[in-house]
C-alpha positions, -999 to +999 in steps of 0.1 A: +046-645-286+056-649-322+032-623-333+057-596-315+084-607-343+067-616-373+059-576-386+032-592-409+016-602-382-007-636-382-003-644-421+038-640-412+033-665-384+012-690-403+036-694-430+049-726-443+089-715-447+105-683-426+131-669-446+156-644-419+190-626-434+214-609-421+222-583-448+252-553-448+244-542-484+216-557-492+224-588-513+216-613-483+180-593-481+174-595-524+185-628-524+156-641-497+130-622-519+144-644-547+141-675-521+099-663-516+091-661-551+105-696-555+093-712-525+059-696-538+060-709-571+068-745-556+032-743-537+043-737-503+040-702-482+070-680-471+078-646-453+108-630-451+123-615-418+151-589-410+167-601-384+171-565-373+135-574-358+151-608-339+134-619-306+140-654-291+105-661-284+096-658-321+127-676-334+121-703-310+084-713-327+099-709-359+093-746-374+114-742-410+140-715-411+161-709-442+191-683-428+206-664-457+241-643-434+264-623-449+297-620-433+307-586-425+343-572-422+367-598-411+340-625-396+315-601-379+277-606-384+262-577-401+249-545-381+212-561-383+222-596-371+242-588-341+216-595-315+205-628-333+241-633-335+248-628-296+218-652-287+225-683-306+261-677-296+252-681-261+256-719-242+227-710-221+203-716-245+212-748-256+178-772-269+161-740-271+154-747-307+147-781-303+122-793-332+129-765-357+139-772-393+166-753-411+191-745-438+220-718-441+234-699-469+263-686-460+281-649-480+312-636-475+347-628-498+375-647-500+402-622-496+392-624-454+409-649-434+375-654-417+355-662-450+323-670-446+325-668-406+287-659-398+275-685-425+295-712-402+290-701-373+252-701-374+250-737-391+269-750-361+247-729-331+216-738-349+221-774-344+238-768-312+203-752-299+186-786-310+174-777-347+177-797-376+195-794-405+179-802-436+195-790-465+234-782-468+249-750-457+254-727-489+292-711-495+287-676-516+321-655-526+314-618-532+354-619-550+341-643-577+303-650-587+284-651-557+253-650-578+260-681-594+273-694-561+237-687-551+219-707-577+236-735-574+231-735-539+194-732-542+193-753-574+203-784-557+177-797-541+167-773-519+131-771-529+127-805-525+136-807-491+115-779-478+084-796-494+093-826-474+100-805-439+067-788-444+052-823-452+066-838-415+057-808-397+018-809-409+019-844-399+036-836-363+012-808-358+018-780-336+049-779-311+046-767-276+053-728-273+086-718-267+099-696-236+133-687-247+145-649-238+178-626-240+197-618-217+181-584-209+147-590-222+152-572-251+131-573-280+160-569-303+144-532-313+167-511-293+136-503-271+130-476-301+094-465-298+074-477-331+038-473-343+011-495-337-007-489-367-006-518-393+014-514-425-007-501-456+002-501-497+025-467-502+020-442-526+040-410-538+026-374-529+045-349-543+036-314-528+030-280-553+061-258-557+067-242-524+045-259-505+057-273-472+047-307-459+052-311-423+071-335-402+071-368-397+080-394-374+083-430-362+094-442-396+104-477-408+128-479-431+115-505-462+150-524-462+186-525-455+201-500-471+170-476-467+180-484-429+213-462-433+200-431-445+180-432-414+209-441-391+239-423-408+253-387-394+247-357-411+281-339-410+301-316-434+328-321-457+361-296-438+385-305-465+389-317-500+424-317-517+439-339-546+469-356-531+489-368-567+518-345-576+503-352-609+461-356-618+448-372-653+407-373-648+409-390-688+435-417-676+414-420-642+445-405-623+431-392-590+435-394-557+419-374-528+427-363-497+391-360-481+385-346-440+352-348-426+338-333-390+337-365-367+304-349-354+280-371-333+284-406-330+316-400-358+330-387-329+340-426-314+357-432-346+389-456-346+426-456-362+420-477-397+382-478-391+358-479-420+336-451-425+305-456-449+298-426-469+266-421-491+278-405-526+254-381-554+241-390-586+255-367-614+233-335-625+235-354-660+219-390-647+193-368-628+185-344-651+180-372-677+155-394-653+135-364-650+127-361-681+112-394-682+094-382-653+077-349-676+094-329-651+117-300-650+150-291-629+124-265-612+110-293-598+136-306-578+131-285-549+094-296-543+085-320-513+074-352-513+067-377-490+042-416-491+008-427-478-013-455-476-032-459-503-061-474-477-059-439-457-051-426-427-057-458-403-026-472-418+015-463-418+035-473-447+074-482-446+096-457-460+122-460-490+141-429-474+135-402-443+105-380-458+092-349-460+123-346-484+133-324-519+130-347-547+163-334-557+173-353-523+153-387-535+168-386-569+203-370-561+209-391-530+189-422-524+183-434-562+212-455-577+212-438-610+243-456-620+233-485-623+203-506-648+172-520-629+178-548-609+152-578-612+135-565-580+124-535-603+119-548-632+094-572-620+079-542-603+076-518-635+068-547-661+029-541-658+034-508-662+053-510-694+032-516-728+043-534-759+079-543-769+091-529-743+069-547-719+077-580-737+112-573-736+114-566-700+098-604-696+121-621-720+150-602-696+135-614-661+132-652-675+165-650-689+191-655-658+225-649-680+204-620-696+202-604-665+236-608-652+250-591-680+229-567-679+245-555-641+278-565-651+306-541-645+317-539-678+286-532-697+285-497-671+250-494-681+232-465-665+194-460-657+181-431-680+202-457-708+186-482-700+149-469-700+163-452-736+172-488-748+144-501-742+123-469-763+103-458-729+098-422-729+078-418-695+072-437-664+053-426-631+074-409-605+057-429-575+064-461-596+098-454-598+105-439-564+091-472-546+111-498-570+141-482-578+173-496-564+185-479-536+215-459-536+244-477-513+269-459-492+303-468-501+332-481-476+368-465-469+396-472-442+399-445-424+432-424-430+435-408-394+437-413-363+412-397-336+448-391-311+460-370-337+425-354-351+399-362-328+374-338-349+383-347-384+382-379-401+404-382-431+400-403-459+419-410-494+402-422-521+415-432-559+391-430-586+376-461-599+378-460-639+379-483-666+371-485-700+332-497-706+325-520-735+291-512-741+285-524-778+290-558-770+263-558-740+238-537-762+240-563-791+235-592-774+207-584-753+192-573-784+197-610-795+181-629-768+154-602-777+159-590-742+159-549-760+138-538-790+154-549-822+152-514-834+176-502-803+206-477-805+236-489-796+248-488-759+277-472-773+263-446-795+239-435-768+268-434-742+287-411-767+258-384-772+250-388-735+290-385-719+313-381-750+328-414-746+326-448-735+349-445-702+335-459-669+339-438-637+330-454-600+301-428-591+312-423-552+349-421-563+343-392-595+318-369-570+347-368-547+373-360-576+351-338-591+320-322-574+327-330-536+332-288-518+346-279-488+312-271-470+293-300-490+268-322-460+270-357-463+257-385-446+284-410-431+282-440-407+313-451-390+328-489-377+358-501-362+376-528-386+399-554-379+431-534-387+445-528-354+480-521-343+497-553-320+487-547-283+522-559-276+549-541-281+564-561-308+571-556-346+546-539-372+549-546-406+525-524-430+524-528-464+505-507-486+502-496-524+483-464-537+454-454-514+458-484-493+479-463-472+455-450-457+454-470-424+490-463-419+489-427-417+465-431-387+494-462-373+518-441-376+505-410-352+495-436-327+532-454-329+538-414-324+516-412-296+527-444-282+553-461-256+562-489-287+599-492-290+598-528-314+607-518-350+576-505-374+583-512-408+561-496-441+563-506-469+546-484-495+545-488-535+528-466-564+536-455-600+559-430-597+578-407-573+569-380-589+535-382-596+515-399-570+533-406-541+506-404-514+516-379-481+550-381-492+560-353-471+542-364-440+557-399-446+593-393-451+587-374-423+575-403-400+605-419-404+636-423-379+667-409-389+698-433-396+684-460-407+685-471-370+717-457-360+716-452-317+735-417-322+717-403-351+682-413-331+697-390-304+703-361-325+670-359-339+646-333-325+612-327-321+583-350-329+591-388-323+598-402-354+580-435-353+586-451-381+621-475-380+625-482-421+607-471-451+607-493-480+591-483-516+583-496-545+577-480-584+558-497-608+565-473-634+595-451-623+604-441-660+639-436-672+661-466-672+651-478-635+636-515-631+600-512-620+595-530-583+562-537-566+559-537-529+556-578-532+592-578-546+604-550-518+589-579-493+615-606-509+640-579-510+640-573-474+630-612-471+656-613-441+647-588-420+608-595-424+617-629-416+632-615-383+603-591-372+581-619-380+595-649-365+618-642-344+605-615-325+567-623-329+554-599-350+526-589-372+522-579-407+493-556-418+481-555-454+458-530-476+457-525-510+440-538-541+430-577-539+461-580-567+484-569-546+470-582-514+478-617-526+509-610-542+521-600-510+513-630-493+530-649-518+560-631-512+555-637-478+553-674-481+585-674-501+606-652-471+588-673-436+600-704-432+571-729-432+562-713-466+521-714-471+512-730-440+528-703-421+512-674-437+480-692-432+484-695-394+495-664-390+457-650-404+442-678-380+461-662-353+451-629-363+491-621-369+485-612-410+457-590-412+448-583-451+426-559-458+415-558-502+390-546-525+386-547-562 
């Protein structure tokens, strides 16, 4: 029955509107609690579903269903949607949906050939299983605003025509129950054994110094990134070395060369996978919030874990695994780095008394407000934030429950498991940028979203981190704090960057760290029977300063330039690599700066060749800038132009991978 999938049981079921995402990082899940509120404030009822709780038979008497799907990797649903995914996919179960209502928004980025794939994808199998669309499908871009792509989504109309599909389906009363199943009878649970007890309001309780609170089990993780610390592998960091010839932490010069033990289930990673790692707050941003807190760094190591506040008949869900330290809750699963996001504010706003209170309500009515409040340049962190604002203490439990959740970051893996089946490798460039926090500071205090007598941003950054520079928090604990010996938690997943099963031409093209899939290529094209020419093409400021594995990478490649006899000569390992092409942006003196987009147009013939001729594939990772620079460049040396570089990423012949 329904009431096996609904978690809230027979409220859930009786809702008006059943809200379900499908959510990597989290934005697909805040973005249905944003879809509630509304639906709420329009008159109507609503739930909200993770669809890592998906059965058929609940789906199926689902009468309005508004699908918010993020898009993960190159067209793949998320990890909570895959089952979902897998059902409506399948023909079997055509009409098995026949009478339901619904509406899709769609998220994804841009920069993927496959944009937007699961929002699609579900639009079309939806109707295919015999529901009805009511409102149009929703197209968000994570590489622009995919905020504001949200709100005009939901701004257009939307609330309009759920008031009128809840209107028909009073008047058509109830619908027949459904008898749709999966394949294996599955209830979508991984047959994971959970609690029967129903959930209950939770509430912090932090043990004395010393004391030991014992374990627990059969938790529930309250969302989708809470979900990872629950699922990720505990391993420890083998290795940490800078790999520039030169390193400027000021200029935000640093790149590391980072090997973790594939223990566990990072033991089936892939060549060029992606493996999520969850980073530390900084001893200054915890330190700071625990002062707010009347607490002391003695503290940190006492336990803590949550209970119902109705007692012992009830089980609450869990922001992160407990009994834990709450040095691990604040160091670990906090996101210190960041402001509140609405979710909390709206949380901690009762709490609050005068200006500050008022404030905090002026910010959550005040949508552009609150975007530039989280916007990346402002850099505003959460003990400045709280300071802004002039509060001095809030409860621990309070802020433990509401506050943002601390998200494991992505990298492409950097080795391959036929070369280093027990260590994955990774490289990783520090993320820096000057913060322009005056600005931000002054005009919230404007909109009389932050007390009129408020410090600066700027002055308070400067007594709190001597200057106004922005550091990526994942990116500057790996440059600066990460230890040989350091445990982490890690998740890995295979990507779409995958060397041609054929043997036929590889082009790679990388710039900085975006190297790092090729380092794994090239010990499988070592490893491998390939004889068709591999090409890299690699670019980065200088020679002498932060060429990445330049050793190992000089060293991949064939002697000769491709000369029969000289490839004879050589001895030991196989050289896989046929030509090495590189590119200086800054090589200093009186040489011409070159990016690998104009080494692409240099070598415009011999691409053209590999590509075209002999049916090969070009593989691309880097920053988004040089991503699409490259495909420029490879529009200007295929003939066809454009509409050939666009069929090749249909065809899965140009694989980009880009960030930033």
């Amino acid at each position: 029955s329904s009431l096996e999938f609904f978690s809230t049981g027979l409220f859930g079921a009786m809702a008006d509107i059943h809200i379900y995402f499908g959510s990597q990082s989290g934005t697909a899940e805040s973005f249905s609690e944003d879809l509630k509120e509304e639906v709420e404030q329009n008159g109507m009822t609503a739930e909200v579903h993770d669809l890592q709780n998906f059965t058929p038979e609940g789906f199926a008497e689902t009468d309005i269903a508004v699908m918010v799907v993020a898009t993960y990797g190159d067209g793949e649903p998320s990890d909570n949607a895959v089952a979902f995914h897998k059902w409506v996919m399948n023909p079997k179960h055509d009409g098995a949906l026949k009478g339901q209502r619904f509406t899709v928004m769609g998220l994804g980025d841009m920069n993927y050939s496959r944009f937007n794939n699961m929002g699609q994808l579900t639009d079309l199998n939806l109707e295919r299983l015999g529901a009805t669309r009511i409102y149009k499908r929703g197209i968000g871009d994570d590489s622009q605003d995919i905020v504001e792509d949200f709100e005009k989504w939901r701004n257009g109309g939307l609330m309009e025509k759920l008031k009128e599909a809840v209107e028909e389906v009073k008047k058509e009363g109830p619908r027949a129950p459904k008898t749709a199943k999966t394949e294996n009878g599955s209830n979508g649970r991984n047959g994971s054994k959970e609690s029967t007890l129903p959930f209950g309001t939770p509430k912090l309780e932090l043990a004395k110094s010393g004391a030991v609170l014992p374990a627990e089990s059969s938790q529930e993780p309250t969302d989708v990134n809470a979900r990872f610390y629950f699922e990720a592998e505990k391993t420890k960091i083998a290795k940490v070395k800078e790999l520039r010839q030169l390193r400027s932490l000021d200029e935000g010069l640093s790149t590391m060369e980072v090997e973790i033990e594939a223990s566990g289930s990072l033991q089936d990673y892939t060549t060029a996978g992606t493996l999520a790692l969850l980073p530390r707050n900084s001893s200054m941003d915890v330190v700071a919030m625990l002062q707010l807190f009347g607490l002391a760094e003695v503290d940190l190591s006492r336990q803590l874990t949550f209970k119902a506040v109705e007692g012992e008949g009830m089980q609450v869900k869990k922001p992160f695994p407990t009994p834990c330290s709450l040095g691990d809750a604040l160091f670990m699963y906090c996101d210190l780095a960041r402001p509140p996001n609405k979710k909390m504010l709206s949380a901690m706003q009762d709490k609050l008394t005068g200006e500050a209170k008022d404030c905090v309500g002026k910010l959550l009515a005040d949508a552009d407000a609150l975007k530039m409040l989280q916007s990346d340049a402002a850099c505003c962190r959460m003990h400045e934030f709280w300071a802004l604002m002039g509060v001095t203490g809030i409860d621990l439990g309070d802020f433990l429950l509401s506050c943002p959740r601390q998200r494991p970051r992505e990298y492409t893996i950097a080795s391959s498991p036929a070369a280093a089946p027990k260590r994955i490798t990774l490289c990783v460039s520090l993320t820096s940028h000057d913060a322009d926090l005056k600005d931000f500071s002054e005009k919230l205090v404007s909109a009389g979203c932050l007390p009129s007598a408020s410090s600066s941003a700027k002055e308070l950054r400067r007594k709190s981190l001597g200057g106004c520079r922005f550091q990526g928090l994942c990116s500057r604990w790996i440059s600066t704090d990460l230890q040989e010996g350091d445990t982490v938690l890690a998740k890995q997943h295979s990507s779409t960057l995958k060397l041609p099963s054929k043997d036929v031409p590889v082009v790679m093209v990388g710039a900085g760290a975006g190297i790092a899939p090729f380092r794994g290529f090239w010990e499988d094209l070592r490893r491998g029977p390939q004889v068709a020419p591999a090409a890299l093409f690699f670019g980065c400021r200088n020679p002498e300063q932060d060429w990445l594995f330049k050793d190992e990478m000089n060293a991949a490649v064939k002697l000769g330039g491709g000369c029969a006899a000289l490839a004879r000569m050589q001895v030991g390992p196989k050289r896989p690599l046929a030509s090495l092409f590189t590119a200086f942006s800054r090589p200093g003196g009186s040489k011409e700066k070159c990016y690998v987009q104009d080494a692409i147009k240099q070598q415009g013939a011999s691409v053209k060749a590999w590509v075209q001729n002999m049916g090969g594939h070009v593989i691309i990772c880097g920053s988004t800038a040089m991503g699409n620079g490259v495909l420029d460049a490879l529009s200007e040396v295929l003939e066809g132009g454009k509409e050939t570089v666009e069929a090749l990423r249909r065809e899965g012949r140009i694989i980009a991978e880009m960030w930033g």
